[in-house]
C-alpha positions in Angstrom: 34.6 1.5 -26.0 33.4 2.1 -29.0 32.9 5.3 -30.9 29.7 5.9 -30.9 29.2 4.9 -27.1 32.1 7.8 -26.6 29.8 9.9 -27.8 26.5 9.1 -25.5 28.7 9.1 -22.3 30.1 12.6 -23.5 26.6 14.3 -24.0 25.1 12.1 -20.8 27.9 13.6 -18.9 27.5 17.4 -20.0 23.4 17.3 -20.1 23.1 16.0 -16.8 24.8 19.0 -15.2 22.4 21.4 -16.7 18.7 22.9 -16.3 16.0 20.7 -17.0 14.2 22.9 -19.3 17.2 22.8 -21.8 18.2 19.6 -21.4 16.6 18.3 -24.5 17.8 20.9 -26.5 21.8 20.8 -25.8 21.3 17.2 -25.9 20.3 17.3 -30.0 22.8 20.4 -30.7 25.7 19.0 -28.9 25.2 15.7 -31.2 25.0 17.9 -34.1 27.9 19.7 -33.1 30.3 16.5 -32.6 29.0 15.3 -36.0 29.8 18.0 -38.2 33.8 18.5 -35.5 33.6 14.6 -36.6 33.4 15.4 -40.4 36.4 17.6 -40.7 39.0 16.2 -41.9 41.6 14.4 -39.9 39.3 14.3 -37.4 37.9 11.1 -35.1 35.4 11.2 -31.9 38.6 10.9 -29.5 40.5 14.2 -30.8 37.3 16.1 -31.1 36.0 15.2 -27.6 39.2 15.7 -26.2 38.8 19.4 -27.9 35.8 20.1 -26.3 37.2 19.3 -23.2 36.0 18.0 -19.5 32.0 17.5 -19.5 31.8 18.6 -16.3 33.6 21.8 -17.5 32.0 22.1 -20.4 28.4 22.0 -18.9 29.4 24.9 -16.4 29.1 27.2 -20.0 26.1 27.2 -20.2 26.0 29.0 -16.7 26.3 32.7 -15.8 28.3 31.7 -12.3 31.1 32.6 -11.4 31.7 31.8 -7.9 28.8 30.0 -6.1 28.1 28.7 -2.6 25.7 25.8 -4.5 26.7 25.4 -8.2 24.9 24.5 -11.7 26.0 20.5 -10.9 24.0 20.6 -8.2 21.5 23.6 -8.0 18.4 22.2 -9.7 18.6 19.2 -7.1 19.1 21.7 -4.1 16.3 23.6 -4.9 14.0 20.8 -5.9 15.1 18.8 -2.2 14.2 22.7 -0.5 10.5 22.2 -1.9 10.6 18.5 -1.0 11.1 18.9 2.6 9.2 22.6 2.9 6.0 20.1 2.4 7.2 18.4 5.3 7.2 21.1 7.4 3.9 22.9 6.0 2.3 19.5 6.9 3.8 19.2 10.3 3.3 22.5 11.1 -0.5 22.5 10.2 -1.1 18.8 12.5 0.9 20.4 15.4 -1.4 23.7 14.9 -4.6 21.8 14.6 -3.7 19.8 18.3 -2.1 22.9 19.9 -5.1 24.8 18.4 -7.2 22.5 20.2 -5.9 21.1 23.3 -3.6 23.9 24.4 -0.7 21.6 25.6 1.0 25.3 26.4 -1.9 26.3 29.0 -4.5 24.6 30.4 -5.7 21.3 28.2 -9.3 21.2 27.0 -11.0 22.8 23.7 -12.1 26.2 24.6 -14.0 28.6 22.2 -13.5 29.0 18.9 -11.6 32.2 19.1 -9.0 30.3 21.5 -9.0 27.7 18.7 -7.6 30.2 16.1 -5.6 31.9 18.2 -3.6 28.9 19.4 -3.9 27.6 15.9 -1.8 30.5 14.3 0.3 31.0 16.5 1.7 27.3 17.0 1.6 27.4 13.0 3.5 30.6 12.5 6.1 29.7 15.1 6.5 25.9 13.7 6.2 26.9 10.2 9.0 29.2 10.2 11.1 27.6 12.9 10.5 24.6 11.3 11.9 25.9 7.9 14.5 27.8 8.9 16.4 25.0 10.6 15.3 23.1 7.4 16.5 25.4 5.1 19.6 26.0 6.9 20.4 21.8 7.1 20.2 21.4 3.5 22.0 24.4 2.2 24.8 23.4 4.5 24.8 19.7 3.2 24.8 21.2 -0.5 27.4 23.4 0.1 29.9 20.8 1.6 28.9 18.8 -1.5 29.8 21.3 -3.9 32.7 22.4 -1.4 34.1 18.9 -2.3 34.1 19.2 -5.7 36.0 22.8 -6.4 38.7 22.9 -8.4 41.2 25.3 -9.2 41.4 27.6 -11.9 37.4 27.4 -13.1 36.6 30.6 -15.2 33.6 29.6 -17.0 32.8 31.9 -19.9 29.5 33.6 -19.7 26.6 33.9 -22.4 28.3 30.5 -24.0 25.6 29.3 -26.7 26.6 26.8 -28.9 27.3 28.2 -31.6 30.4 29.2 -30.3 31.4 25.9 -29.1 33.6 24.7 -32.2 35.5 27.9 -31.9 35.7 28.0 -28.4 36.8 24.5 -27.4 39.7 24.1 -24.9 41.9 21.1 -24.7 42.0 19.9 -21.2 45.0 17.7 -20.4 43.5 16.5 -17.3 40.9 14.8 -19.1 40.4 12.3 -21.7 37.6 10.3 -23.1 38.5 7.4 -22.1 37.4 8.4 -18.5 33.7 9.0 -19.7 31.8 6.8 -16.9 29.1 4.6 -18.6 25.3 5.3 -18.8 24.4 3.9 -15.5 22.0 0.6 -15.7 18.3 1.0 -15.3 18.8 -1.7 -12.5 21.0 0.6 -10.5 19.2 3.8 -10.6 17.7 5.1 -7.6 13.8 5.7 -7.2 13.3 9.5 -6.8 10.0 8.6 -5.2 11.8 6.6 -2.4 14.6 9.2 -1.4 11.0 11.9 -1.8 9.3 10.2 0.7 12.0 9.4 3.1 13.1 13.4 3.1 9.2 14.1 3.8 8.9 11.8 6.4 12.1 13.1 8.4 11.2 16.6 7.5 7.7 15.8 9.4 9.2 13.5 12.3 11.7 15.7 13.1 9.5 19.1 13.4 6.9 17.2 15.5 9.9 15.9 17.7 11.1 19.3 18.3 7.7 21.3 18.8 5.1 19.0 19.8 7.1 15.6 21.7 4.4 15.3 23.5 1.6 14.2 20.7 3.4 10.8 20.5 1.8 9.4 23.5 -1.9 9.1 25.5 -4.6 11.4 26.3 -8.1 10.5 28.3 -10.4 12.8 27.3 -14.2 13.3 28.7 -16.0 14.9 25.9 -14.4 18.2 26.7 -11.6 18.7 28.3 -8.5 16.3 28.5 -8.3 15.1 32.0 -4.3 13.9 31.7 -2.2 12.8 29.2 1.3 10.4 28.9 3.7 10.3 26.4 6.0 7.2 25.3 9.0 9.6 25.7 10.9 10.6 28.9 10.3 14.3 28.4 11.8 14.4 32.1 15.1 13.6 29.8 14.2 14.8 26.6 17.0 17.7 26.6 19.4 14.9 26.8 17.9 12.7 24.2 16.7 15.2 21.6 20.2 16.6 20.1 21.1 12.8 19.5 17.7 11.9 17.7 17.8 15.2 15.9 21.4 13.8 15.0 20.0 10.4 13.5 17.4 12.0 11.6 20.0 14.4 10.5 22.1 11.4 8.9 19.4 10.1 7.5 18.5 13.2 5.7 21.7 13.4 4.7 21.6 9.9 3.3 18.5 10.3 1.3 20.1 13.4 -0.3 22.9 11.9 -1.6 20.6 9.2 -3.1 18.2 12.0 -4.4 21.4 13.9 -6.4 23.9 10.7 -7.6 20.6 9.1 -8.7 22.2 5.9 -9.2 24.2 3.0 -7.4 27.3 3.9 -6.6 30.5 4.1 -3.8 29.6 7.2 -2.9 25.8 6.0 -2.4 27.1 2.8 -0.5 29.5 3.9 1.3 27.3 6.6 2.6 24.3 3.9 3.3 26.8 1.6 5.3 28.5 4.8 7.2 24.8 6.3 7.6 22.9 3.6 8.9 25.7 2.3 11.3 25.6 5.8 13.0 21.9 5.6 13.1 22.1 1.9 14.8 24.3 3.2 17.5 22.3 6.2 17.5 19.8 3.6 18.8 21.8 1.4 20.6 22.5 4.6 22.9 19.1 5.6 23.4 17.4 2.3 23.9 20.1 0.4 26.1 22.2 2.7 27.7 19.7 6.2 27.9 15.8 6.2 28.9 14.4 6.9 25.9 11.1 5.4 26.5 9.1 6.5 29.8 9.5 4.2 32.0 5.7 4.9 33.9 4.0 4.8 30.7 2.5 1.1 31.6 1.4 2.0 34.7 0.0 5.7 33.8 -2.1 3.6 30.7 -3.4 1.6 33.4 -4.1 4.8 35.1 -5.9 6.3 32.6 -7.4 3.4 31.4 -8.9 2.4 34.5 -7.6 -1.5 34.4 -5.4 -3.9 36.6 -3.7 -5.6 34.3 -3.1 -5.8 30.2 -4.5 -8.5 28.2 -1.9 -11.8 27.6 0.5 -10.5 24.8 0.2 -7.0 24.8 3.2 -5.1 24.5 2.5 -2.8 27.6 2.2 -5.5 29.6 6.3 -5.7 28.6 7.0 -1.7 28.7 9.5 -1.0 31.1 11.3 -4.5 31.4 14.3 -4.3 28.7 11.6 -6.8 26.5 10.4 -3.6 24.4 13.8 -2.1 24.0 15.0 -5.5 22.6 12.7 -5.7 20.1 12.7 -2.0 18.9 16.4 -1.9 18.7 16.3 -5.4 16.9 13.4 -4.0 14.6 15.8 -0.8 13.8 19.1 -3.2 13.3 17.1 -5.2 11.2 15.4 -2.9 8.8 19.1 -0.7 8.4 21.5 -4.4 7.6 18.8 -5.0 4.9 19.2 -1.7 3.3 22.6 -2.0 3.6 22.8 -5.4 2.1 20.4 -4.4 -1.1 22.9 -1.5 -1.7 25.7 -3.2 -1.2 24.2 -5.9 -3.4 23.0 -3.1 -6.3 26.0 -1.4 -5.8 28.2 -4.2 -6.9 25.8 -5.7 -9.7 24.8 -2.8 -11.2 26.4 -0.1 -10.6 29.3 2.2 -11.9 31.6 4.6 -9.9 
């Protein structure tokens, strides 16, 4: 490694772990600073790195914490992932208002006058909305906190007000840590899209609070103009008590999953091994609820028909299959399918291009 590439994985290592709106700004003084510890005599990039200690340390300086449930390594990225999936559940919240608002699954279902409208509307969007984030709030603090939980070490006494200025007189030598153990910049071929782990918290955020307060929008209505004569859903709400807490559980994993990717950022072990040990749990997640549990309503064929008015579905249409294994096979296959391939591209990046 050579001296000067010491000297980018160093200030990589320490910028990363702090605010944003700083990052620039450390990043051009701590150069400066290793230059002029570089021109003293005697001294080369190993000895004054090594003065200047552990980045990951080092970076905590620039922090007033002292003890934290969510710390500076990880702060900006929890609060940033709160936002993300509060969207999730402002959107959810206002499509399950808008059809509870509307069709009054809780009482009688047809659209009644405008003031039932409202009053159905804000109340279905107060309840979800805060239910909704609550729970939300509540899942990712907790997956922070283990994060950061895993990642205490002893003896940390940051100093407070550190500016730096005071970082050539203040430098502690940590024996623990060298600069040979700088990890390299990552490649641009193994970082992680932020837009991709984004959209995937969004779109569990929003499945998951429509699953919990309005199951029954993913499935039939018939509807006369004005009032919504019956309705079916493609769930078995008979059973949905049993088969809630284990989707809840998948989509939980997944969030969890997209979370890691969203904070490491990169390609990595931790990112693959939590891609393999996610999407295996969400596979027999599946496995449970399509082969051995009745996910699916089992009537909803004939109740289409029912509603629809016909004998028999066209030549090739799934319902024609619902209810016969068929369907299952091919959902469950659909979901295997989809979660080896994104195990096999991170495996794949994970060994090309990335870096532990």
């Amino acid at each position: 490694m050579s001296e000067k590439e010491m000297i980018e994985r160093y200030i990589y290592e320490v910028v990363k772990r702090v605010p944003q709106a700083v990052k620039e700004e450390i990043r051009m003084e701590l150069q400066e600073l290793i230059e002029d510890m570089c021109g003293e005599e005697g001294s080369n990039v190993e000895t004054v790195l090594q003065k200047l200690g552990d980045p990951a340390e080092f970076a905590k300086r620039y922090r007033d914490e002292n003890n934290y449930l969510i710390g500076p390594e990880y702060y900006d990225n929890y609060v940033w992932v709160l936002k993300i999936a509060i969207i999730g559940i402002a959107i959810s919240a206002v499509v399950s208002a808008v059809i509870q608002g509307a069709f009054g699954f809780g009482g009688e279902m047809g659209i009644g006058s405008i003031v039932d409208f409202f009053v159905n509307f804000f109340t279905e969007l107060f309840t979800t909305a805060i239910s909704g984030a609550y729970s939300v709030v509540g899942i990712v603090t907790i997956i922070f906190a283990i994060m950061e939980w895993k990642k205490v070490r002893v003896d940390m006494k940051p100093k407070k007000n550190w500016t730096v200025d005071d970082l050539a007189a203040n430098a502690a030598s940590v024996k623990s840590w060298a600069p040979s153990s700088l990890p390299p910049i990552p490649d641009k071929r193994a970082v992680i899209s932020r837009g991709d782990s984004v959209a995937g918290i969004v779109f569990i955020s929003i499945f998951a609070v429509l699953l919990l307060f309005t199951p029954q929008l993913f499935g039939a209505f018939h509807y006369d103009g004005q009032n919504i004569k019956s309705f079916t859903s493609i769930f078995n709400l008979a059973k949905w008590d049993l088969l809630a807490p284990i989707i809840f559980f998948c989509l939980f994993v997944g969030l969890i999953d997209e979370i890691i990717r969203l904070v490491t950022g990169y390609y990595c072990k931790a990112v693959m091994y939590s891609s393999i040990i996610c999407n295996m749990i969400q596979v027999a997640g599946a496995v449970a609820l399509l082969k051995f549990l009745p996910l699916l309503n089992p009537n909803f064929g004939e109740e289409i028909k029912e509603l629809m008015g016909v004998k028999e579905f066209a030549h090739g249409d799934l319902l024609r299959i619902w209810g016969s294994g068929t369907l299952n096979n091919i959902i469950l296959a659909g979901i295997c399918v989809i979660s080896f391939i994104e195990i096999g591209v991170t495996v794949y990046k994970t060994l090309k291009y990335g870096k532990e």
